[in-house]
Each structure stands twice: as C-alpha cells, then as structure tokens.
N, C-alpha and C positions, 0 to 999 in steps of 0.2 A: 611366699604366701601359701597356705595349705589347705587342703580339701576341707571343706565343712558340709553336713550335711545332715538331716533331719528323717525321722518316720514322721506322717502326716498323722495329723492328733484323733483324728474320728477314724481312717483306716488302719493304721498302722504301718502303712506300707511306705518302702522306701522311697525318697525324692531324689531320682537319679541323674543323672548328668541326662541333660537334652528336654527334659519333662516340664511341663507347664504345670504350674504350680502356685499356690497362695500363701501368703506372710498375714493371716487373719487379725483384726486389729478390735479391740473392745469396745463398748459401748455405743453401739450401730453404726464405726466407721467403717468406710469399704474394703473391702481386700486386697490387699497391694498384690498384682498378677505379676507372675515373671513368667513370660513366653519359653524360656529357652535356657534350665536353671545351668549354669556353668560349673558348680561345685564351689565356690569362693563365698557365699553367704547374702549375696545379692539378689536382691528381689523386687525385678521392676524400677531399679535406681537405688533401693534404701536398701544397706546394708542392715542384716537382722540384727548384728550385734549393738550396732548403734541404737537403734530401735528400743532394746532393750534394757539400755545401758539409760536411755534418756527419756525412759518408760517408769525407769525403777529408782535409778540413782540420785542418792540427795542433792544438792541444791549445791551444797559445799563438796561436795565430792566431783562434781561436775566442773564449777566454777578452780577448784585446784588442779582441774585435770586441763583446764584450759589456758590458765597461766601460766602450766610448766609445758606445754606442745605435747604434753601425752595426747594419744588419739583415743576419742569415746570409746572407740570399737574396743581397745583394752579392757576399759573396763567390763564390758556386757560379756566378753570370751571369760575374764577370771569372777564375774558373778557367781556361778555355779562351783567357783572351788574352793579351798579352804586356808586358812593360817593355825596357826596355835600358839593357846595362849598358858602362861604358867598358872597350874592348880593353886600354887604359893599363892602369888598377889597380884594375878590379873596383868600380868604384861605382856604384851603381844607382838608375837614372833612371823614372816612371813618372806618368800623371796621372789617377792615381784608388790609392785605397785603403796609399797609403804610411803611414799615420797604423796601420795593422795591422802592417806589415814593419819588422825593425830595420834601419838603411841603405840605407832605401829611399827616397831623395829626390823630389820634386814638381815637378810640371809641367805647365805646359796644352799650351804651342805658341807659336810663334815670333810667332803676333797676339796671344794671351791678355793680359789683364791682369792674371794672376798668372804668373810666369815663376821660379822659381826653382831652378837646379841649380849651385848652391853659387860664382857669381861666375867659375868660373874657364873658361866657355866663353864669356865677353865677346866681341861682336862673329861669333860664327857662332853659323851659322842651323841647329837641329836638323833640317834636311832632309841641310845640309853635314853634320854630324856620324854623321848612318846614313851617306851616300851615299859619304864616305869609310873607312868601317869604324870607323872611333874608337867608333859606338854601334851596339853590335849587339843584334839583338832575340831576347829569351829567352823562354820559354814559362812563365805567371804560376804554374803548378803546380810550376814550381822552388821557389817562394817560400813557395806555401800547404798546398802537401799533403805529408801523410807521403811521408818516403822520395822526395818530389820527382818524383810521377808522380798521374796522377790514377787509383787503383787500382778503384774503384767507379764507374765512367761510367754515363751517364743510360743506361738502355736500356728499350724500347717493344715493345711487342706488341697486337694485337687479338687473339691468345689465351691467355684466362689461365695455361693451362698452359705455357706458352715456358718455356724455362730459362735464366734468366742467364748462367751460364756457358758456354752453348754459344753464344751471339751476339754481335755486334762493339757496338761503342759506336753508340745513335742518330748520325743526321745530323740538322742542321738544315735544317728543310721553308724553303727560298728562300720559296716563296709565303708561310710563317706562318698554316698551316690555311685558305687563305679559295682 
C-alpha cells in the first residue's frame, strides 16, 4: 500500500503524516476529521478514494466493479488518469481497469507480456502511435463518472468549518505527507 497525500484546498499547505485534518464533503454535510492522518488516504474511517469513486462514478461502473471483487478505492485512485482512444474510429485503449468500461480494450506496453489492442496495430510501437496522433489521450472521468466529469473532487481542509463549495479541488502533496 503506498503513501497518498493531499495540499488542503483553501491553504494549500501540505497534509502530513501525524496532522489533523478534514475530508470536506458537499452540500452542508459535516467534515469527516481524521485525528492522526497516516499517509494511506484515510480519513476518520472513510477512505478518500472511495469517497470519491462513489461520489462520482456511474451506477454501472460501480455495480461491474462489484461483481468482478475490484475494490471501489481502484477506481477513485485511476479517476484522475487517462486511456487513449484512436483518432481513426473511436476505440479505446487502456492498461488498467477495462474489465469495468464497455470497449475499453487492454494493454501494458510495448515490453509487457500481456499486449493486446485488438491485432490491428501489428508492428508499431504505442509510443509511435501517441507521437503520431493516431492514439490520443483522454481523461479516465470520460469513462467513469456521471456526465463524464468528476463533479465531487477530493477537497481538504485543517478547518472543519471550510465549505466545499467555495474551494477548488485538493492537489496532490509531490512529497506524499513525509
């Protein structure tokens, strides 16, 4: 399990290991406190990825994430990342969590030993395929979240009264609390 960690949405300032801190939540629910933040994404019991994952993500995305034993937290960690899809005719390429998306095909990478995006880019290299524009990269909330935006982003505060709605979405703390 690896460090995860957040700047606070109204100061900016890092949320470090040991700090008391808020998981702000919208529309005048209370602030989920964590006494004592660990660095793992937990806040007061409720993991933020989940949070966010079942904040944002479709109904179907959810419910396929639950009959294959994926965990929520997957999705809310690859919310924020990306696939690509061909400029040709729209088919979409990604190497993590297609087994949730309908025509969302699988892939590691041009050394992987699992390589598959359906035979018909034999002989190039997915570096050639961005670098020429043939695969262009899209943001993984096209795929997973209502309405295809992540409307509920993680947001931070060291005061429990911040208000959701008046703050911009956390950043990610580069150091990771330490």
């Amino acid at each position: 399990m690896g460090n995860f960690s957040w700047k606070t949405s109204d100061t900016k300032k890092a949320i470090k290991i040991c700090m008391k801190a808020y998981l702000l939540q919208p529309n005048g629910k209370k602030a989920i406190e964590e006494l004592s933040y660990e660095g793992y994404g937990d806040f007061g019991g409720v993991d933020a990825f989940d949070w966010l994952a079942l904040n944002n993500a479709t109904v179907d995305v959810l419910s396929r994430a639950n009959k294959l034993n994926r965990e929520i937290r997957d999705i809310g960690i690859y919310m924020s990342d990306f696939y690509y899809e061909d400029s040709r005719d729209g088919r979409k390429f990604s190497f993590q969590l297609s087994e949730l998306v309908d025509d969302l095909s699988f892939f590691i990478d041009d050394e992987g030993e699992r390589t598959n995006y359906g035979g018909i880019y034999t002989g190039i290299s997915i570096n050639k395929l961005i670098s020429s524009g043939v695969w262009v990269k899209k943001p993984f909330s096209d795929l997973l979240c209502v309405d295809g935006e992540i409307k509920y982003p993680l947001k931070f505060s060291f005061n429990p009264d911040a208000v959701y709605e008046e703050l911009p979405a956390a950043e990610m703390d580069p150091r990771q609390g330490l």
